[in-house]
SESE-535257 format. One record per residue (C-alpha): x, y, z; residue number from 1. Coordinates in Angstrom, 1 decimal, decimal comma. Example, Ala and Ser with C-alpha at 12.3 -4.5 7.8 and 13.67 -1.06 7.14 Angstrom:
BEGIN
+--------+--------+--------+-----+
:     xx :     yy :     zz : num :
+--------+--------+--------+-----+
:   12,3 :   -4,5 :    7,8 :   1 :
:   13,7 :   -1,1 :    7,1 :   2 :
+--------+--------+--------+-----+
! end
This chain:
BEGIN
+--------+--------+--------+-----+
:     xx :     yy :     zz : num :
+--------+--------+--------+-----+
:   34,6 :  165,7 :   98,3 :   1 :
:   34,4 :  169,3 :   96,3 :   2 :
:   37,5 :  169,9 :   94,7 :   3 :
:   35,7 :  172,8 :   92,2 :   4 :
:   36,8 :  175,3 :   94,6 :   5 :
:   39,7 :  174,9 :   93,8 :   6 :
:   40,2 :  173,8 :   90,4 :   7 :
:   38,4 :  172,3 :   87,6 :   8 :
:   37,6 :  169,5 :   85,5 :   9 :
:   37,9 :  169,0 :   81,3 :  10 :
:   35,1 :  166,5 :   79,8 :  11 :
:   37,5 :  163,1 :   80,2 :  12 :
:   37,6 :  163,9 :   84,0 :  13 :
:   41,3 :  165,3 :   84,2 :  14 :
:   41,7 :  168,3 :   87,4 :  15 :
:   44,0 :  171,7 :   87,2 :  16 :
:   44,0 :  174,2 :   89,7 :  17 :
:   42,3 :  177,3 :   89,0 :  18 :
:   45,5 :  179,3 :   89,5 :  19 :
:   48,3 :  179,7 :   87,2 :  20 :
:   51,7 :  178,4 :   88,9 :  21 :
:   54,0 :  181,0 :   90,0 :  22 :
:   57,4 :  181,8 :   91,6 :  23 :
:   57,4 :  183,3 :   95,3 :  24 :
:   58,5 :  186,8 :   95,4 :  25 :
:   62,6 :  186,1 :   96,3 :  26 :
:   64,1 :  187,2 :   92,4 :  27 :
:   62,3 :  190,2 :   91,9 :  28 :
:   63,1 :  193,6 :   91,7 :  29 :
:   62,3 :  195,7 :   93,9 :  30 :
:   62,6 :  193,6 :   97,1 :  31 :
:   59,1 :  192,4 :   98,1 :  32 :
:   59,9 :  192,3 :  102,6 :  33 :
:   56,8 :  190,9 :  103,1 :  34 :
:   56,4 :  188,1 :  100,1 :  35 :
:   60,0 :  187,1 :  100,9 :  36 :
:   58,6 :  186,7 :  104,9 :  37 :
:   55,7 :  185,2 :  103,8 :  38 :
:   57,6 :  182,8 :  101,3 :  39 :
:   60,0 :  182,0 :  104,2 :  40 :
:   57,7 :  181,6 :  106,6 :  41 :
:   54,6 :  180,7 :  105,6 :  42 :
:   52,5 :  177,9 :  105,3 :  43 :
:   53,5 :  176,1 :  102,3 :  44 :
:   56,8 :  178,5 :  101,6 :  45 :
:   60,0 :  177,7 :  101,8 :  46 :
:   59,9 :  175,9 :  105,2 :  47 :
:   57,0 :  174,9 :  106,2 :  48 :
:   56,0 :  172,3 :  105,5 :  49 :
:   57,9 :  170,2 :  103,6 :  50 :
:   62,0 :  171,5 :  103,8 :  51 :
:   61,4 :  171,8 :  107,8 :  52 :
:   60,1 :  168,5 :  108,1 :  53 :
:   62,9 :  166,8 :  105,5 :  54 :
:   65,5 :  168,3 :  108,0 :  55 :
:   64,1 :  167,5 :  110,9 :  56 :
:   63,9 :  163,6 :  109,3 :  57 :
:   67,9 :  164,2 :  108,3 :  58 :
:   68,8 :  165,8 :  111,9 :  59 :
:   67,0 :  162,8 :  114,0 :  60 :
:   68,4 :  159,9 :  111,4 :  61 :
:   72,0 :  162,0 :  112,3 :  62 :
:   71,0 :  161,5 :  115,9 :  63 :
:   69,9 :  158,2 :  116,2 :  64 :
:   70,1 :  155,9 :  113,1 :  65 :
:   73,7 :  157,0 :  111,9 :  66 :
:   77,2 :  155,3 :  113,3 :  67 :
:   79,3 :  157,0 :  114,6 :  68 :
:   82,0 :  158,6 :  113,1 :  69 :
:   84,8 :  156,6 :  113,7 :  70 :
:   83,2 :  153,5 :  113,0 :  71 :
:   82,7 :  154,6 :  109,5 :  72 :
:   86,8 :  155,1 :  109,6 :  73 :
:   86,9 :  151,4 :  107,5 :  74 :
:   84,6 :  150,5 :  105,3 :  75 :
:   82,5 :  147,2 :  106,7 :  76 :
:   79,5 :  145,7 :  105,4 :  77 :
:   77,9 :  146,2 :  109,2 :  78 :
:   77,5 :  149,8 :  108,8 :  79 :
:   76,9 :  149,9 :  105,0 :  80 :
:   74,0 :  147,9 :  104,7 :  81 :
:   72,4 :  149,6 :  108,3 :  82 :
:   72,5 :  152,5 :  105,8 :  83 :
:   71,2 :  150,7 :  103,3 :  84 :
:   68,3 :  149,5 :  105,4 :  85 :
:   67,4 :  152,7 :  107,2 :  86 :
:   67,0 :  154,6 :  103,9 :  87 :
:   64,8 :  151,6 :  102,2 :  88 :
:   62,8 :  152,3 :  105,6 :  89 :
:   62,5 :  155,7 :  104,8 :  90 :
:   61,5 :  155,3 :  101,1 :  91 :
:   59,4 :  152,5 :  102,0 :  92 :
:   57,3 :  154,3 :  104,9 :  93 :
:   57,1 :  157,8 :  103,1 :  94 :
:   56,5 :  157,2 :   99,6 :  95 :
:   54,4 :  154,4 :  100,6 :  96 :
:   52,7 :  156,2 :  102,7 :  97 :
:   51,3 :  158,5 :  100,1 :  98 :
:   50,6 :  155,4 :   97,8 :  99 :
:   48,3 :  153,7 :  100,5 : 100 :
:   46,4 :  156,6 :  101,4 : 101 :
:   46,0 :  157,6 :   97,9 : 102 :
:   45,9 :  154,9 :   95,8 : 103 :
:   45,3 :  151,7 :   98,0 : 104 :
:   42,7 :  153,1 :  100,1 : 105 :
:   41,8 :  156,0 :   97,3 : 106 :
:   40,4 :  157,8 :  100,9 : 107 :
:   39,6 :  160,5 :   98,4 : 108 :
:   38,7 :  158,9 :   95,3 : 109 :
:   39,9 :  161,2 :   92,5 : 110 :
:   40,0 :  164,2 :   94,6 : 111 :
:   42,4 :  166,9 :   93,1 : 112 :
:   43,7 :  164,1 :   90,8 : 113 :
:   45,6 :  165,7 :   87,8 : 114 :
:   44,9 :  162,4 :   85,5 : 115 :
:   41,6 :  160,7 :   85,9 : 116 :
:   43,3 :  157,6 :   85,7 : 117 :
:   44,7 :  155,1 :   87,9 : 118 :
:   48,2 :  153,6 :   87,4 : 119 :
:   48,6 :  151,4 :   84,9 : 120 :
:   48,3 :  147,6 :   85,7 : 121 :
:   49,0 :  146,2 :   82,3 : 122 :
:   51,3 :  148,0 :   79,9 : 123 :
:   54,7 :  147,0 :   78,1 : 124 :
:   56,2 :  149,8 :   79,1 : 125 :
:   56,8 :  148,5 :   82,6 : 126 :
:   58,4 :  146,2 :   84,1 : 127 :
:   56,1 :  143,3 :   85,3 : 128 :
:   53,6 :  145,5 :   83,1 : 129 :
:   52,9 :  146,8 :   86,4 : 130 :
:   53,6 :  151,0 :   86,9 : 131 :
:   53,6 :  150,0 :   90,4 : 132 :
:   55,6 :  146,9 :   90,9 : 133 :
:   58,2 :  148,7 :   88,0 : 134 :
:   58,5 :  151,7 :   90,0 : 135 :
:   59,1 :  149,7 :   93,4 : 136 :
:   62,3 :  148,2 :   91,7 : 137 :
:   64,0 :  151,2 :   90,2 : 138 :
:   63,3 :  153,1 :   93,3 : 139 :
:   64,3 :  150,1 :   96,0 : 140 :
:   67,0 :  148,2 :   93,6 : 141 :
:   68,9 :  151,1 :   92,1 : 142 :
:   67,6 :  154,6 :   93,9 : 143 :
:   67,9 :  153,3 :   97,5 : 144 :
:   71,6 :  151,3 :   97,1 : 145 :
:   72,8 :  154,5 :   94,7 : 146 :
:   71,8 :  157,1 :   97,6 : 147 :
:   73,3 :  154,5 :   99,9 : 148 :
:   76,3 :  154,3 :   98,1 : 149 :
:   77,1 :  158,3 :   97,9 : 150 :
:   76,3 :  158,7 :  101,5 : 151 :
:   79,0 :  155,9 :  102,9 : 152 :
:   81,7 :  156,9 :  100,6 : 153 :
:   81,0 :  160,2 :  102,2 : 154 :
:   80,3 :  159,4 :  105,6 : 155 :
:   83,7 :  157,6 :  105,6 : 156 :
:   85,5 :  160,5 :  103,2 : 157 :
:   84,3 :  163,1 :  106,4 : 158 :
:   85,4 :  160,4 :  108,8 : 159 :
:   88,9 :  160,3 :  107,3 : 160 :
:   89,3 :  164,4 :  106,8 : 161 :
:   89,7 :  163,9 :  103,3 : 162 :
:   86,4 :  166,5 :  102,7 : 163 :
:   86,4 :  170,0 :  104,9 : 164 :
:   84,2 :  169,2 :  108,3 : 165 :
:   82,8 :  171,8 :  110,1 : 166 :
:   82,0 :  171,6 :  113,7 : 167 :
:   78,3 :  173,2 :  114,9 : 168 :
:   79,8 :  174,0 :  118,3 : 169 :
:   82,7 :  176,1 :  116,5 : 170 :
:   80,6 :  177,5 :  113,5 : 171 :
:   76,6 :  177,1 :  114,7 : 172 :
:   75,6 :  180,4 :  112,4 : 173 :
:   77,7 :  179,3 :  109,1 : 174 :
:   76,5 :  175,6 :  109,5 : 175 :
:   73,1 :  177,0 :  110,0 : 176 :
:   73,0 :  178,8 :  106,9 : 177 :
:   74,5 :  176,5 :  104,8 : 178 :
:   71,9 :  174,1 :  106,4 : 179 :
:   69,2 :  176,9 :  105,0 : 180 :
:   71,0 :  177,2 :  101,6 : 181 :
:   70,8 :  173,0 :  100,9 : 182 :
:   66,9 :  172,9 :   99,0 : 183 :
:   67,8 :  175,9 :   96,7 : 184 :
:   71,3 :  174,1 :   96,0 : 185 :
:   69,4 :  171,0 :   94,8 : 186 :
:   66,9 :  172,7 :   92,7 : 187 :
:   69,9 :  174,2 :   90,6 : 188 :
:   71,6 :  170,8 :   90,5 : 189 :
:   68,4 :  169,2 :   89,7 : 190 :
:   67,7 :  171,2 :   86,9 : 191 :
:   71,3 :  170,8 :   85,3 : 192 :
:   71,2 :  167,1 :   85,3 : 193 :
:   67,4 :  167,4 :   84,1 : 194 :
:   68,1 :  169,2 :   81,7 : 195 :
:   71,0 :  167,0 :   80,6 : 196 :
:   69,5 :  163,9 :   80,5 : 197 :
:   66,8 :  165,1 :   78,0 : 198 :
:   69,6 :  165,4 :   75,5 : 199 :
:   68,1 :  163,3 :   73,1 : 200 :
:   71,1 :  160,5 :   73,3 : 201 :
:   70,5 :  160,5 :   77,1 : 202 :
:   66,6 :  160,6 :   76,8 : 203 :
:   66,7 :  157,3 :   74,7 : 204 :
:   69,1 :  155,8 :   76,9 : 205 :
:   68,2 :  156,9 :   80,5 : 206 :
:   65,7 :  159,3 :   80,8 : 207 :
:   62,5 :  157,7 :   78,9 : 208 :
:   62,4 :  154,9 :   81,8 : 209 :
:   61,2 :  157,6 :   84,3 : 210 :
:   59,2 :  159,6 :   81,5 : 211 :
:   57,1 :  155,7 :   81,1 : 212 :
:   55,4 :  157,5 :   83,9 : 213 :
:   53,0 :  160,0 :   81,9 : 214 :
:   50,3 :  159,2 :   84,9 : 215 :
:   53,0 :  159,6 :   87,6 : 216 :
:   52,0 :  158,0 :   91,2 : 217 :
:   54,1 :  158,6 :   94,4 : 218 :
:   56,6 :  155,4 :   93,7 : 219 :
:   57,1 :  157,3 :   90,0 : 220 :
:   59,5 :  160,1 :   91,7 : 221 :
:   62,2 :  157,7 :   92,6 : 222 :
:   61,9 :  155,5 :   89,5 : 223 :
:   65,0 :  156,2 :   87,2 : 224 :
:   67,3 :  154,3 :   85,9 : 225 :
:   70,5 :  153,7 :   87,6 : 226 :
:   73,1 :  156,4 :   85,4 : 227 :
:   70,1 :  158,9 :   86,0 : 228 :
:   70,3 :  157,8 :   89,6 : 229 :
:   73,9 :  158,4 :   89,8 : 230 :
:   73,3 :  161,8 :   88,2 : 231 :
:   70,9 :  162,9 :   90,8 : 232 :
:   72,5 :  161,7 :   94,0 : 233 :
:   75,7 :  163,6 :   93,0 : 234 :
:   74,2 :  166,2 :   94,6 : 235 :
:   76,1 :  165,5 :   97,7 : 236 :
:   79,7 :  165,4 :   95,8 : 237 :
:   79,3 :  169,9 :   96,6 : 238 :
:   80,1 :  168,4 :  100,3 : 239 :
:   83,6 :  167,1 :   98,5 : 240 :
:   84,3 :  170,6 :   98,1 : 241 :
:   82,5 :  173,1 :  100,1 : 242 :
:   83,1 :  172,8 :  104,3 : 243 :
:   79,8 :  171,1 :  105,9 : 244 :
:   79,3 :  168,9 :  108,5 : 245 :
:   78,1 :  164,9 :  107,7 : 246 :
:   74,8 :  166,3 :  109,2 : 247 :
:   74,5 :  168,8 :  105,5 : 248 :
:   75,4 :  165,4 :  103,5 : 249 :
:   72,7 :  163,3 :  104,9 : 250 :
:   70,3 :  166,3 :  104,9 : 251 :
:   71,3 :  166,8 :  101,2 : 252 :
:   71,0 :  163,0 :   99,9 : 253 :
:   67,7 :  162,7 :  102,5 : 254 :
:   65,9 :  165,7 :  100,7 : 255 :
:   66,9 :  163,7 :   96,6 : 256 :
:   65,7 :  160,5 :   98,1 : 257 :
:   62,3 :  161,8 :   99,6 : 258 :
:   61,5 :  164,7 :   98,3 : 259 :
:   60,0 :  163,6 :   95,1 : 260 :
:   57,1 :  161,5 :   96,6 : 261 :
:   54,7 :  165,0 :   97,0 : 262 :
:   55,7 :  166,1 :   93,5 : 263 :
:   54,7 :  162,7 :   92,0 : 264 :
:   51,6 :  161,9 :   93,8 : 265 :
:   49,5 :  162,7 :   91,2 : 266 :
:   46,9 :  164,8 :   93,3 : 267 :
:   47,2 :  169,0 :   93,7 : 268 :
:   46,2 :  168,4 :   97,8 : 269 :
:   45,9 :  165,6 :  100,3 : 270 :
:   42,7 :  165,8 :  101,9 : 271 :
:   44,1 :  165,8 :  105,8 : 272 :
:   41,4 :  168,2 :  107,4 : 273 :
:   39,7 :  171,2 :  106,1 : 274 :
:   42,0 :  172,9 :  103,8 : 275 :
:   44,1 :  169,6 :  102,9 : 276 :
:   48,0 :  169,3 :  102,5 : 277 :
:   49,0 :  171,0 :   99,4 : 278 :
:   51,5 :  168,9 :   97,1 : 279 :
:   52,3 :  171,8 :   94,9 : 280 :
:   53,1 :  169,2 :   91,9 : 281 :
:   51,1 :  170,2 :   88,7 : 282 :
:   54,3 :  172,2 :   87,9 : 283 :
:   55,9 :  169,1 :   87,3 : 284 :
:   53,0 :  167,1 :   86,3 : 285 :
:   53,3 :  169,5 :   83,4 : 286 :
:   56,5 :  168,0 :   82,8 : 287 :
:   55,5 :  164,3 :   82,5 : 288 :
:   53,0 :  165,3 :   80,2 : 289 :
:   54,8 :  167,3 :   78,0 : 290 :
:   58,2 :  166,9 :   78,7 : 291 :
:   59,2 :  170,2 :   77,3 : 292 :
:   58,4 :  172,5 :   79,9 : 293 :
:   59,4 :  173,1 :   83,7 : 294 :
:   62,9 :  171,6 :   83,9 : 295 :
:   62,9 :  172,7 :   87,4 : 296 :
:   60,0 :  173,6 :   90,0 : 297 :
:   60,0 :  175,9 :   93,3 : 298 :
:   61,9 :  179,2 :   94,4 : 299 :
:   64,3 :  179,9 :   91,6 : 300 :
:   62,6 :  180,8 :   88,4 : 301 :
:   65,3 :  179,2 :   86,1 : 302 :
:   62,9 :  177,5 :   83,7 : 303 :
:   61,0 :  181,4 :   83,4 : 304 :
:   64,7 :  182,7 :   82,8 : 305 :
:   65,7 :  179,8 :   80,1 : 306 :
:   62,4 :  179,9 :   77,8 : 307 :
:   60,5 :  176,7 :   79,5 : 308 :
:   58,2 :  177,3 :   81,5 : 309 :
:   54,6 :  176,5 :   81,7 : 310 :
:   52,3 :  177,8 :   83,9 : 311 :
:   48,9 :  176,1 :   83,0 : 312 :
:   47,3 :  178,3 :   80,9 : 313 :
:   46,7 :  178,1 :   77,2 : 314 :
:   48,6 :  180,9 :   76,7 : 315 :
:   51,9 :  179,3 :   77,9 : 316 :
:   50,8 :  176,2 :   76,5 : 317 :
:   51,1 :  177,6 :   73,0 : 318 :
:   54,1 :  179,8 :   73,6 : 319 :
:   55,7 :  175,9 :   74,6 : 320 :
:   53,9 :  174,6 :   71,1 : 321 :
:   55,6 :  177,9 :   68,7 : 322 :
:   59,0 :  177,1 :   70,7 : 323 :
:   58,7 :  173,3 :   70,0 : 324 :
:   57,9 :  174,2 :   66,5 : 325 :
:   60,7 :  176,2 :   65,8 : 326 :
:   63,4 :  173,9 :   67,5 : 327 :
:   62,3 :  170,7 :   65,2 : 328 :
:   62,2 :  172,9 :   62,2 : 329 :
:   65,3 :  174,3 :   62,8 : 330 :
:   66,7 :  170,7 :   63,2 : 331 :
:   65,3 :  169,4 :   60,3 : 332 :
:   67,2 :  172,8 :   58,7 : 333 :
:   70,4 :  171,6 :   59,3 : 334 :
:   69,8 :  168,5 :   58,7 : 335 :
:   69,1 :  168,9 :   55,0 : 336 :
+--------+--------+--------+-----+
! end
């Protein structure tokens, strides 16, 4: 399989795309009609594929795999731990989904793999010093029964009218939107609490479990420890305070819990026919190399707006190395 069309290799085997990473024309000045259609629109935009298919996943769970409203009036341990089981289910079948194809199988050996490596089998760093059998734990143990957590205490909060519900037959446009608006909402919440946790205190503490994973595979996304974990599923607390329907919640908690299999799969594309499924990770591969750069990936340029990002070339790569440089030194400043 030729990936040199699309990227290349250094001498120890490791692949980067050939293009530099980018943000879709939405923030720029003058308006861009046809790169904000194209963004919207497109194949690997803002909908397709992923966002449309994480909603659809959130609007047939909604349907079919969530109790009804007024049995979520009390909480019971019936409902709770159905909610409990179909998110593991999720997890289990997406995330390892990618991990079969990729890394059981390897159906296209090291194919648009970022890291010529394979995880790592035997290392301290891990529990089990297994990467896999570590990540599996954090992500089932504490990532699955967090996200399970957030989503009854809401569930039952929406079922009690203590949080602002919405209707879709009253308000179809408004909840529409707001359905639209939910992926840009949790890239700004994701890079707040990212950029938290690598407070140094926080880093030590919280936030080096998940950075273990320099080489990260599809299981690595979901592998936190729990305060990080309760940090990222607060994402759904906006529901709280903003009027949504349940349907927004799940959607919300759905997209934190799933999303970050693509993004951790260590490979640029899936080979699924001719052109492949695009990943659009290496932005935050970046990140678990260097873990000063690209806070946040995708639509919003926040980490191009806040000094951090890194596009791939050398040219970034040292503008990351001068601002590094000049941080620790001015640390070391006050410190004396």
């Amino acid at each position: 399989m030729d990936d040199t069309l699309h990227g290349t290799r250094d001498p120890r085997g490791n692949w980067k795309p050939l293009a530099r990473i980018g943000y879709p024309a939405v923030f720029v000045w003058p308006l861009q009609p046809v790169g904000l259609l194209r963004w919207l629109f497109g194949w690997s935009g803002y909908l397709l594929p992923w966002n449309l298919f994480y909603a659809a996943i959130a609007v047939a769970c909604w349907t079919f795999l969530t109790p009804p409203l007024e049995t979520m009036r009390s909480f019971a341990p019936a409902w709770i731990a159905w909610l409990f089981l179909r998110n593991a289910a999720l997890a289990i079948l997406f995330f390892g989904a990618f991990h079969f194809y990729l890394y059981t199988r390897r159906a296209q050996g090291s194919a648009y793999k970022y890291n010529a490596k394979w995880l790592d089998e035997d290392s301290p760093r891990f529990l089990f010093r297994s990467q896999i059998l570590d990540n599996l734990t954090w992500s089932l143990a504490s990532g699955v029964t967090i996200w399970t957590g957030y989503e009854a205490v809401t569930l039952w909060a929406f079922a009690n009218g203590i949080i602002p519900f919405v209707s879709w037959e009253a308000h179809p446009v408004y909840n529409f939107l707001l359905l639209l608006l939910i992926p840009l909402y949790r890239e700004v919440h994701f890079y707040c609490v990212h950029r938290l946790i690598h407070w140094p205190p926080l880093y030590r503490v919280v936030h080096r479990l998940h950075h273990n994973n320099v080489n990260p595979g599809p299981w690595s996304g979901l592998a936190m420890h729990p305060l990080e974990h309760l940090l990222y599923f607060s994402c759904v607390l906006v529901h709280w305070i903003v009027p949504s329907h349940p349907l927004h919640a799940l959607f919300n908690l759905l997209h934190a819990g799933i999303s970050p299999a693509p993004a951790h799969s260590g490979f640029d594309r899936v080979m699924l026919g001719k052109r492949g499924l695009a990943m659009e990770g290496y932005a935050h591969y970046l990140h678990h190399k260097f873990f000063e750069c690209n806070y946040a990936d995708g639509a919003i340029p926040l980490d191009r707006w806040f000094g951090t990002f890194h596009d791939g070339s050398p040219e970034a790569h040292a503008a990351m190395t001068r601002r590094i440089t000049a941080r620790n030194a001015d640390r070391r400043s006050r410190a004396a």
